[in-house]
PAZAPA-4460 file (N, C-alpha, C; in steps of 0.05 Angstrom, whole numbers, plus 32768, in hexadecimal, padded with zeros to 4 digits):
% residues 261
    n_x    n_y    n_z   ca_x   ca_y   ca_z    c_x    c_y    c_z   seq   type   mol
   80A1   8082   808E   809F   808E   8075   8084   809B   8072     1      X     A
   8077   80A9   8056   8068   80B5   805B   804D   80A7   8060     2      X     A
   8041   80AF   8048   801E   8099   804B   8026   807A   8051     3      X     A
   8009   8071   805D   8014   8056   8053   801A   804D   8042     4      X     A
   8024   8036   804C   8040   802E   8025   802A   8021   8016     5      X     A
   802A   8022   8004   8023   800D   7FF2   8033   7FFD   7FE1     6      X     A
   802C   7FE3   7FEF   8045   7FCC   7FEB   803A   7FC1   7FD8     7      X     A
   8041   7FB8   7FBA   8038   7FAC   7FA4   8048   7F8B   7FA3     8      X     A
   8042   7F79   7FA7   8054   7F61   7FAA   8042   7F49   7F94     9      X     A
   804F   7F3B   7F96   803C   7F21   7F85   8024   7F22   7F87    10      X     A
   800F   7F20   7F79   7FF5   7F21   7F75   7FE7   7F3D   7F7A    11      X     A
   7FF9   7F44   7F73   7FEA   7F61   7F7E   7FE6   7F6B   7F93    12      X     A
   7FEF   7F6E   7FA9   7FEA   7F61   7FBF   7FED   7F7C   7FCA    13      X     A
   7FDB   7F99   7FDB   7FE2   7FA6   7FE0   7FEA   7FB0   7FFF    14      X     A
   8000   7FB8   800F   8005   7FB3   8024   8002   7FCE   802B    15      X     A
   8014   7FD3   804B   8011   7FE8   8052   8033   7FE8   8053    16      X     A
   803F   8001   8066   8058   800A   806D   806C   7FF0   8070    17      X     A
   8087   7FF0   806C   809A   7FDA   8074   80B2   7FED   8086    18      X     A
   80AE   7FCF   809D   80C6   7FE4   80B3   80D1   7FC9   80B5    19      X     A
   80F0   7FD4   80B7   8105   7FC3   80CE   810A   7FBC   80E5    20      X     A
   810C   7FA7   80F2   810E   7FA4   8108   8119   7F86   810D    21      X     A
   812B   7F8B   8122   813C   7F6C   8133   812F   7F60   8145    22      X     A
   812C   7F4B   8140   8128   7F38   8159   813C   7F23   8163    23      X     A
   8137   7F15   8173   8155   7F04   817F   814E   7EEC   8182    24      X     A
   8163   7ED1   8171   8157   7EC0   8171   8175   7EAF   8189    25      X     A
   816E   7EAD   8199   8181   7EA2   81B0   8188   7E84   81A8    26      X     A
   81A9   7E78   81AD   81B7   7E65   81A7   81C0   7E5D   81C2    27      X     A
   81B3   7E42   81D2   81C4   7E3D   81EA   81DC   7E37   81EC    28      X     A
   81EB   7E3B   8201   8203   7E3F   8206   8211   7E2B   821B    29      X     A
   821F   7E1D   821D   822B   7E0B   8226   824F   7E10   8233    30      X     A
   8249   7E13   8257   825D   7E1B   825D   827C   7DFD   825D    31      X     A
   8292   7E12   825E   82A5   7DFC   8257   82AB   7DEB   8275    32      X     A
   82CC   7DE2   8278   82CC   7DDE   829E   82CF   7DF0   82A9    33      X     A
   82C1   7DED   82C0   82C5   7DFC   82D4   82DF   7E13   82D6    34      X     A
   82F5   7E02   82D9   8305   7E12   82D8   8316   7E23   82CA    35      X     A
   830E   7E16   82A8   831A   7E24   8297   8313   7E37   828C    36      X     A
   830C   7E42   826D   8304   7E54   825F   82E4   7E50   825A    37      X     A
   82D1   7E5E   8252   82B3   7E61   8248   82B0   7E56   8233    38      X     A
   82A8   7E42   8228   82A5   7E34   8208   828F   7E31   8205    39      X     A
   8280   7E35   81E4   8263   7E38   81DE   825A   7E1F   81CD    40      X     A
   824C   7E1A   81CF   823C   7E0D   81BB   8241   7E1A   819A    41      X     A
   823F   7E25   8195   8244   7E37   817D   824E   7E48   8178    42      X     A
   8269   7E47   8167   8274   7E4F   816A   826C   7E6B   8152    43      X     A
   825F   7E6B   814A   8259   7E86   8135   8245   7E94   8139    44      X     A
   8233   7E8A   8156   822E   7EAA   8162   8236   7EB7   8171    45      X     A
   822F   7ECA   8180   8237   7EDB   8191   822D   7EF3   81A2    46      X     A
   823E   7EFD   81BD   8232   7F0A   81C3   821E   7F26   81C0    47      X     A
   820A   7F2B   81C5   81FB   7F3B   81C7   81E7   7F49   81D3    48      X     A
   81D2   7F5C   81CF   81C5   7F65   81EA   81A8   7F6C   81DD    49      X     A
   8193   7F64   81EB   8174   7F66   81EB   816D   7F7B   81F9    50      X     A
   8156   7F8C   81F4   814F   7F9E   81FE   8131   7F8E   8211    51      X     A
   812A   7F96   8224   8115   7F89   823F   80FC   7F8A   8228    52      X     A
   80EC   7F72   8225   80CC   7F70   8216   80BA   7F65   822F    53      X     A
   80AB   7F71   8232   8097   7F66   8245   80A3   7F5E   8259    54      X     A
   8099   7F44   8264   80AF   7F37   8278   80CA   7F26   8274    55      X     A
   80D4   7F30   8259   80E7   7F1F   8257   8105   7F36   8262    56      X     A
   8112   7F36   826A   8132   7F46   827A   813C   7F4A   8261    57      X     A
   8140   7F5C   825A   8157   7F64   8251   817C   7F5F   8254    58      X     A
   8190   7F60   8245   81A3   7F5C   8248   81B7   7F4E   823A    59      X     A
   81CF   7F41   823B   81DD   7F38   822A   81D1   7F1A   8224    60      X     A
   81D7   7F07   8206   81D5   7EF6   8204   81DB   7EE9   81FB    61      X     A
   81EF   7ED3   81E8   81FD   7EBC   81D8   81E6   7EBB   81C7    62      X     A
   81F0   7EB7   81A8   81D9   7EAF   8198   81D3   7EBD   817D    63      X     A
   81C2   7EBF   8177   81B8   7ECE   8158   81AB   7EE4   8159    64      X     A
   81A7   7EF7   814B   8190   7F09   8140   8188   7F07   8129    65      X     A
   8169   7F0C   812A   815B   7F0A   810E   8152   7F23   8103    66      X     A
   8156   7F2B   80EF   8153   7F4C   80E0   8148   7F4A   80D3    67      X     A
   812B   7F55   80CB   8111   7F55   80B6   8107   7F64   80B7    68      X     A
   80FF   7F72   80A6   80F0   7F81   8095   80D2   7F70   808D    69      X     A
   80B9   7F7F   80A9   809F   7F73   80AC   808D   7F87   8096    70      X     A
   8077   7F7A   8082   8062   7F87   807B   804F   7F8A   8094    71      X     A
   8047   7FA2   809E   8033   7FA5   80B2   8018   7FA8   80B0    72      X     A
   800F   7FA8   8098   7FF5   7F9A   808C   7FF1   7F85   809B    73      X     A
   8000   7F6F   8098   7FFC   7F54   8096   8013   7F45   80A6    74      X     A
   8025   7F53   80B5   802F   7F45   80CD   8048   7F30   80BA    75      X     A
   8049   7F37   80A2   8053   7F1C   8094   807C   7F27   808D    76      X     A
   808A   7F12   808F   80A0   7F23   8083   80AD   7F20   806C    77      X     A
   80B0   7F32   8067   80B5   7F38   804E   80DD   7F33   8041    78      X     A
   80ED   7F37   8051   8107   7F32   8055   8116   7F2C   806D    79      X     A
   8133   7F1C   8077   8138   7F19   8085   8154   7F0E   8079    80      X     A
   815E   7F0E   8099   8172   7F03   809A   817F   7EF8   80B7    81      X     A
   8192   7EED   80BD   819E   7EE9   80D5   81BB   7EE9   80D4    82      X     A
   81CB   7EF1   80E7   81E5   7EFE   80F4   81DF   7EFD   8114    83      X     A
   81FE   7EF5   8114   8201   7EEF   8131   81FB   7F08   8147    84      X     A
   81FA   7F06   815E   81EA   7F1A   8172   81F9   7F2D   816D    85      X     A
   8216   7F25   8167   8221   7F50   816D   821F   7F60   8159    86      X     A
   820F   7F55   8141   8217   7F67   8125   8201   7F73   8129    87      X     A
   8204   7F94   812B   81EF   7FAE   8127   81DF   7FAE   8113    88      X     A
   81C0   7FAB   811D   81AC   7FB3   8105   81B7   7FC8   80F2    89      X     A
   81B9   7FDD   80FB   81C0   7FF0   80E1   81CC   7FE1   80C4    90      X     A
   81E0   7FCB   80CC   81F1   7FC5   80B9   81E0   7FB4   80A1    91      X     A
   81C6   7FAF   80A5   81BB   7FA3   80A1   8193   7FAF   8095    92      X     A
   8190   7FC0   809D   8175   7FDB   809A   816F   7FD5   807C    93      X     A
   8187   7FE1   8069   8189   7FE1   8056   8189   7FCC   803F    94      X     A
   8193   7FB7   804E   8192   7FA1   803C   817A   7F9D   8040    95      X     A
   816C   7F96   804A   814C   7F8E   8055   8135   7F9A   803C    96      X     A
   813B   7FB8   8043   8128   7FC0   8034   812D   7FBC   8012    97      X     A
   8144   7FBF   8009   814E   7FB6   7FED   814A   7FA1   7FEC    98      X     A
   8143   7F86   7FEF   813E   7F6A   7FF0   811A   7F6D   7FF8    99      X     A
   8114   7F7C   7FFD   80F7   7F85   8000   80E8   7F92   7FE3   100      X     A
   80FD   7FA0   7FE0   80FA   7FAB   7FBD   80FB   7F9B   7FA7   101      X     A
   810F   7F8C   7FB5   811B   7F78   7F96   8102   7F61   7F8F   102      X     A
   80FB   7F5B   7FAF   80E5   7F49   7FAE   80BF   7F57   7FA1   103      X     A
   80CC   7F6B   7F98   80B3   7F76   7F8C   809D   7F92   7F9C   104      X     A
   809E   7F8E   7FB3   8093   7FA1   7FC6   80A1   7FBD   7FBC   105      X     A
   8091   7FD9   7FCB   8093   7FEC   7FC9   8091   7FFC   7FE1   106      X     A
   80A9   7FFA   7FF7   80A0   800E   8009   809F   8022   800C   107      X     A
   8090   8030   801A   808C   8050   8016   8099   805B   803F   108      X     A
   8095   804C   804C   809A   8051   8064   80AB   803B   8073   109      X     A
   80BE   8046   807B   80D5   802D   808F   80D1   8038   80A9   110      X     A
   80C4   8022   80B8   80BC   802C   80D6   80C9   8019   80E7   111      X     A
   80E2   8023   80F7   80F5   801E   810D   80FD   8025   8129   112      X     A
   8102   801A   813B   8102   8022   8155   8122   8033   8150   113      X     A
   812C   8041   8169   8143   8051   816F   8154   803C   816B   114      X     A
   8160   802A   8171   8172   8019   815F   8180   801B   8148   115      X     A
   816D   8025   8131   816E   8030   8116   8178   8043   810C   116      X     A
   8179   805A   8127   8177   807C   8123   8192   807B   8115   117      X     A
   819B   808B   8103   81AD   809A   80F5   81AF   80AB   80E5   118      X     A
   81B8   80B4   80D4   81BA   80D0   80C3   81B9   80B4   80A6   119      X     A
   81C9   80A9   80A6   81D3   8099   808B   81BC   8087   8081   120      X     A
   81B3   807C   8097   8195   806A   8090   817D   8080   8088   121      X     A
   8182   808E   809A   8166   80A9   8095   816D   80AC   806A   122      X     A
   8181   80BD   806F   8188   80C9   8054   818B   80B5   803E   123      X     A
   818A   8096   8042   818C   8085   802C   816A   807D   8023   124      X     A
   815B   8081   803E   8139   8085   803B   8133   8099   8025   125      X     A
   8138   80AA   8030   813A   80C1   801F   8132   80C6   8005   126      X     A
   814D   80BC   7FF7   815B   80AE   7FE9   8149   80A1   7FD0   127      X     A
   8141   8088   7FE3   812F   8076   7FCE   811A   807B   7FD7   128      X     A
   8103   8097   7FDD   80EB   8099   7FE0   80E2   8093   7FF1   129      X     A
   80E5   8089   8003   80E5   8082   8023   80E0   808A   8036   130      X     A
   80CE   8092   8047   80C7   80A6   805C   80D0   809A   8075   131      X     A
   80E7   80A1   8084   80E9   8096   809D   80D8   8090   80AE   132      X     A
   80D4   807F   80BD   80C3   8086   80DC   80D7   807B   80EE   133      X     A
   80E8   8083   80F8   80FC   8072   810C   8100   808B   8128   134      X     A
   80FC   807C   813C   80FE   8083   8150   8121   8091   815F   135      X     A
   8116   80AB   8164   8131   80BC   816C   8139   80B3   8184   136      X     A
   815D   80B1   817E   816F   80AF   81A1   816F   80C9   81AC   137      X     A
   8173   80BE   81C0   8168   80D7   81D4   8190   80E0   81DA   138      X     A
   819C   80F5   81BF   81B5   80FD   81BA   81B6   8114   81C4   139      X     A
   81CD   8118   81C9   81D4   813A   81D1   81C7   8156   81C7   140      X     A
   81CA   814C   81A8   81B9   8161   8199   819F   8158   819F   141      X     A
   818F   814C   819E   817A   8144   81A8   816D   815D   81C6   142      X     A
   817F   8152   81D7   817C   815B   81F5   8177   817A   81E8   143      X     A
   818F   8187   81DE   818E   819E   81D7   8182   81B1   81C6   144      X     A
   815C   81A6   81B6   8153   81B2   81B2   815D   81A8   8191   145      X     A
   8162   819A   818E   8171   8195   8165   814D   818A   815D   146      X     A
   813F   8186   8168   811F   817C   815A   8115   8193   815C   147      X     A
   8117   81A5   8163   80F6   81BA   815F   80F9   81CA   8145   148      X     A
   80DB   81D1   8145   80D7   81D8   8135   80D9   81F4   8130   149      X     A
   80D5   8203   811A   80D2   821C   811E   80BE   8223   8133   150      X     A
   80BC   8249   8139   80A8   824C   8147   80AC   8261   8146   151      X     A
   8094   827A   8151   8097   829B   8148   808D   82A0   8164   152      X     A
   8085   82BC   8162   8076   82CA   817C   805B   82C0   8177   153      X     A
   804E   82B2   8164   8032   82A9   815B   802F   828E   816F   154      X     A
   8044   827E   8179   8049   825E   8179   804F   824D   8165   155      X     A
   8054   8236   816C   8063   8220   815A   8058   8221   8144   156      X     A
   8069   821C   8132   805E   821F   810E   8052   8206   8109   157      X     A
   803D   8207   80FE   8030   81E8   80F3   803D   81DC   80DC   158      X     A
   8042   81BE   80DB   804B   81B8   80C1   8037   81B6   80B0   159      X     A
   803F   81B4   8092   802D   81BD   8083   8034   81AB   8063   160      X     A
   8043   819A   8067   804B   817F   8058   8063   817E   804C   161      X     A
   806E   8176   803C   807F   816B   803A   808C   816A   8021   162      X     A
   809A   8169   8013   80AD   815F   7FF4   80BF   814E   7FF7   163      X     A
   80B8   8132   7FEB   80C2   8127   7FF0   80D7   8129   7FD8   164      X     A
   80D5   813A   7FC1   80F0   813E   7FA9   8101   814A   7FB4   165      X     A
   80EF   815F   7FCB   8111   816D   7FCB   811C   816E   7FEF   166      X     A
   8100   814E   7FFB   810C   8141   8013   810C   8164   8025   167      X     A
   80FA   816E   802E   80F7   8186   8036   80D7   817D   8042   168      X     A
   80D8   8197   8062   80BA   818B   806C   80AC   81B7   8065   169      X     A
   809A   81BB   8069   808D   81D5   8066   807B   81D6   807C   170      X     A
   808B   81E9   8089   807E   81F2   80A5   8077   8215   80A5   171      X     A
   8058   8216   80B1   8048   8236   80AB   8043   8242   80C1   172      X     A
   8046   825B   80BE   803E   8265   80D9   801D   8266   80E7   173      X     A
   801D   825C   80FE   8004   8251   8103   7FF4   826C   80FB   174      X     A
   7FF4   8280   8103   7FE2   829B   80F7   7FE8   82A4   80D6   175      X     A
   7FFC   8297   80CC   8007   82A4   80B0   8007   82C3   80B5   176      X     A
   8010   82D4   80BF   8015   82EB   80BF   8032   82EB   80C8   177      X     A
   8046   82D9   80C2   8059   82E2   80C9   8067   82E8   80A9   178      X     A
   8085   82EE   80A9   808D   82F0   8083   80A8   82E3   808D   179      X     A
   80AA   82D0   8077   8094   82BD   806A   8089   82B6   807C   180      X     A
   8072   82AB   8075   805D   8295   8089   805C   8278   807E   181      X     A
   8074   8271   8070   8075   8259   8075   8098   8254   806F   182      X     A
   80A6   8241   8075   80C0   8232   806F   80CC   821C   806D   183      X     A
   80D7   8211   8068   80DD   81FB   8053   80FF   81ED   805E   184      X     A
   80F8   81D7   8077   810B   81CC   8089   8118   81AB   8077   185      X     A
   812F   81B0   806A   813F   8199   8064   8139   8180   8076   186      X     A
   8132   8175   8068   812C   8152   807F   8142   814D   8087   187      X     A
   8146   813C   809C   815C   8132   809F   8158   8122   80BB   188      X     A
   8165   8118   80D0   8160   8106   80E1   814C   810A   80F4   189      X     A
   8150   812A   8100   8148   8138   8118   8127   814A   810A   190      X     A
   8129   8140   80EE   8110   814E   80E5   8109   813D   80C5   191      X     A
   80FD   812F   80D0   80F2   811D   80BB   80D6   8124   809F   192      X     A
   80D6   8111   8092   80C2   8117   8084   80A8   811A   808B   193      X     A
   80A2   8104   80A2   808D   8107   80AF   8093   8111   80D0   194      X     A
   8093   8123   80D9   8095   812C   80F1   8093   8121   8101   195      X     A
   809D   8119   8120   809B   8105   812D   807F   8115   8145   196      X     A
   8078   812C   8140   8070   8130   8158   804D   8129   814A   197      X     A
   8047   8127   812C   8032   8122   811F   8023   8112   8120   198      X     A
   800F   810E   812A   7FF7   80EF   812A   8002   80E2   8119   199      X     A
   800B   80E3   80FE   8006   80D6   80E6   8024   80BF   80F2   200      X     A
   803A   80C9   8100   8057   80BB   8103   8050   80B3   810E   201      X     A
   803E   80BA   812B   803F   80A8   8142   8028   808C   813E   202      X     A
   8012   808B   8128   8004   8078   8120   8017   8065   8111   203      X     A
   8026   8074   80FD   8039   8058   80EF   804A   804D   8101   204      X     A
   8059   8063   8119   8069   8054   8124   805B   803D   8134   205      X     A
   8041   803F   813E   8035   8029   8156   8031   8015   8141   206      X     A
   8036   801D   8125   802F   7FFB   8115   8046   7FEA   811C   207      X     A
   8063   8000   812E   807A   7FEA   8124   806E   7FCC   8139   208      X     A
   8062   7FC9   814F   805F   7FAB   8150   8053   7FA0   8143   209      X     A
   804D   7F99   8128   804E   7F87   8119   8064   7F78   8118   210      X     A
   8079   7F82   8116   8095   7F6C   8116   8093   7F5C   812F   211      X     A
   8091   7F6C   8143   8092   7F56   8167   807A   7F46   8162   212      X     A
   8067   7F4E   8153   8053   7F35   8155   805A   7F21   814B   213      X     A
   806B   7F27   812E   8067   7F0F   8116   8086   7EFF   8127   214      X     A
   8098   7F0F   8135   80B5   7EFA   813C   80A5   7EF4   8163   215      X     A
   808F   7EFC   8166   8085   7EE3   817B   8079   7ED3   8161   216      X     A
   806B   7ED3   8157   805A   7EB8   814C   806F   7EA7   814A   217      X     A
   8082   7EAA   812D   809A   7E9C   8130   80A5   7E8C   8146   218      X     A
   80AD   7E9B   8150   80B9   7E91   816C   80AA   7E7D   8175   219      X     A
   8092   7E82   817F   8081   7E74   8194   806C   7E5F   8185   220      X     A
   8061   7E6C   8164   8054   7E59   8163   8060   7E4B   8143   221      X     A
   8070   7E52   8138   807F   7E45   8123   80A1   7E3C   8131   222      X     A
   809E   7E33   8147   80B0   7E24   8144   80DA   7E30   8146   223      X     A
   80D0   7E4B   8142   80F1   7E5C   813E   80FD   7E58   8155   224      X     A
   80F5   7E5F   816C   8107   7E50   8186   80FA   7E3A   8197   225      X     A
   8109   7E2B   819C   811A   7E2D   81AA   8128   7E24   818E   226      X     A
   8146   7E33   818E   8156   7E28   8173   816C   7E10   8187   227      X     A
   8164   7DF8   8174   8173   7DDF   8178   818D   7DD8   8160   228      X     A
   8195   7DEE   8150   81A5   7DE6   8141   81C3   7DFC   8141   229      X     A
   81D4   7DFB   8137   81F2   7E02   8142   81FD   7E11   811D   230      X     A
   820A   7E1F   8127   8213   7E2D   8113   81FF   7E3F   80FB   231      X     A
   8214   7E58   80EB   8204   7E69   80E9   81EC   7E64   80D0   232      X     A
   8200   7E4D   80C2   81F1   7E4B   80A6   81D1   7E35   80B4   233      X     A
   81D7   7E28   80C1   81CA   7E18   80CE   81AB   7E22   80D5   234      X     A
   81B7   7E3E   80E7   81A3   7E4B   80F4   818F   7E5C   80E3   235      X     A
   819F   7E6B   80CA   8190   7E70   80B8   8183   7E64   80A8   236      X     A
   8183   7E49   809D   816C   7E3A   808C   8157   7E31   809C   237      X     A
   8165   7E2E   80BA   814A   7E25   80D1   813E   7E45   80CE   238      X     A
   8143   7E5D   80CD   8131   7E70   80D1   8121   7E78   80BF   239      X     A
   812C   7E77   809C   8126   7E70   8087   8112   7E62   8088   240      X     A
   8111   7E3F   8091   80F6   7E34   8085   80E4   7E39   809D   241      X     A
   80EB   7E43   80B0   80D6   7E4E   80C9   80C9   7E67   80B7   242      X     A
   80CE   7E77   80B0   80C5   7E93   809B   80B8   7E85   808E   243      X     A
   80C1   7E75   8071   80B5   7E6A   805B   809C   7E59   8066   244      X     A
   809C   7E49   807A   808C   7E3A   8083   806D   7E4C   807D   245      X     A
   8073   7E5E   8094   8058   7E7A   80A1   8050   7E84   8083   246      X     A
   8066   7E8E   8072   805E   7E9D   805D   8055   7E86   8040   247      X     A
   8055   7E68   804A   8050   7E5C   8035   802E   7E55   8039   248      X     A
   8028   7E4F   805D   800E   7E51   8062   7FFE   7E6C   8061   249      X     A
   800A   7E7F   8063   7FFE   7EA5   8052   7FEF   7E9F   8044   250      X     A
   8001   7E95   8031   7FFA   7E93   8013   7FE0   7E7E   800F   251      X     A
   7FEA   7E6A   8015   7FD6   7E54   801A   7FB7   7E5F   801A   252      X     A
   7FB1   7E67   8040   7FA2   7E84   803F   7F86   7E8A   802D   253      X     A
   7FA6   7EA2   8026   7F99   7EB3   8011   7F8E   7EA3   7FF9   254      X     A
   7F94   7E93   7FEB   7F8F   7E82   7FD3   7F7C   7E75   7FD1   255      X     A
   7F71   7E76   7FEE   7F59   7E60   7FF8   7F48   7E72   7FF5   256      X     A
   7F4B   7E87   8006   7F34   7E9F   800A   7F2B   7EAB   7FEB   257      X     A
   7F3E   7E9F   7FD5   7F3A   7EBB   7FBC   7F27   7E9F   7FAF   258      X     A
   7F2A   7E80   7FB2   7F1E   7E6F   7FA2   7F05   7E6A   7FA7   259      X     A
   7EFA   7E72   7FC4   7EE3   7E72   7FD3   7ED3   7E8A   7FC2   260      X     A
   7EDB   7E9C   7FD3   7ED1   7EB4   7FC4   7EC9   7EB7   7FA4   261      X     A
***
């Protein structure tokens, strides 16, 4: 989305941009006999697929996903939820950030990997003031030139900012001697509010690991996996007070630092 966000939450509390993003919280699996059928430990997750992180393989896996919406200020999250491995983030983007709103925050920017990409998420950003930053699939229209920009016999037109009322970007001719010397490109997936080829997208986008940081801490140092418990309601209050836990010592924190001071 555009500038950084300014997130207004309890105490005043001012943040930067909020983006979406999945992480995978794995459920072991327990084969049946030998010679019969495959039987799980749990029966309300399911299959799904990880994309390769560092040294960990990529590929299919039995189990959960966790969907949140990270402040990247502060590594902290702000919403979540869990669904079994095969249910698509998309279905889910939206709820995140509305449960981000409700909870008082104000985002100005949703920053997402290619996962995310669509016309319907883009245009519901839109929508509620929202500046995308989500990373393009590499689509047919894509291949075929659907991102560029204008350009004359001068070279590529510079952008030249943006409306976000009437969701439109303003791009000039680098010499202004052309007529017009400037025009006015409808946002939309393949051409965003903030341009992807712009310092300003590619700085918010490198904030998106804040989320991989805050679901390693989780993971590794609050306790979220290895998950020892079965079923879905189960898995979510274990991930629940794993969240509340981190965000209850935040707070803690901060409270200390403001009584000192």
């Amino acid at each position: 989305m555009d500038a950084p966000v300014d997130v207004v939450g309890a105490g005043q509390r001012s943040a930067e941009p909020v983006r979406a993003a999945p992480s995978v919280a794995v459920a072991r699996s327990a084969a049946g006999d030998r010679g019969g059928p495959r039987q799980f430990s749990d029966p309300n997750a399911s299959w799904g697929h990880r994309s390769a992180i560092s040294t960990r393989k990529g590929g299919g896996f039995y189990g959960y996903k966790i969907h949140a919406a990270v402040d990247v200020a502060t590594d902290l999250p702000l919403a979540w939820t869990v669904q079994p491995a095969k249910e698509s983030e998309h279905n889910f983007a939206r709820m995140l950030v509305t449960k981000t709103m409700r909870h008082g925050f104000n985002p100005r920017t949703l920053i997402a990997d290619k996962g995310y990409d669509g016309d319907p998420l883009q245009r519901w950003c839109m929508d509620e003031g929202i500046a995308p930053v989500i990373a393009l699939k590499d689509t047919a229209t894509v291949r075929r030139g659907g991102t560029e920009t204008p350009c004359c016999e001068h070279g590529q037109w510079v952008f030249s900012g943006a409306d976000y009322k009437r969701k439109a970007t303003k791009w000039r001719c680098p010499t202004g001697v052309c007529t017009p010397a400037s025009v006015w490109i409808k946002a939309d997936r393949l051409h965003p509010l903030i341009p992807r080829e712009s310092k300003r997208f590619k700085d918010l986008y490198r904030s998106r690991g804040a989320v991989e940081r805050e679901f390693g801490r989780l993971k590794h140092e609050w306790a979220l996996l290895p998950l020892r418990v079965r079923g879905i309601e189960r898995v979510r209050l274990h991930a629940d007070l794993t969240i509340l836990a981190k965000l209850t010592c935040a707070l803690a924190r901060t409270r200390t630092v403001a009584v000192a001071a």
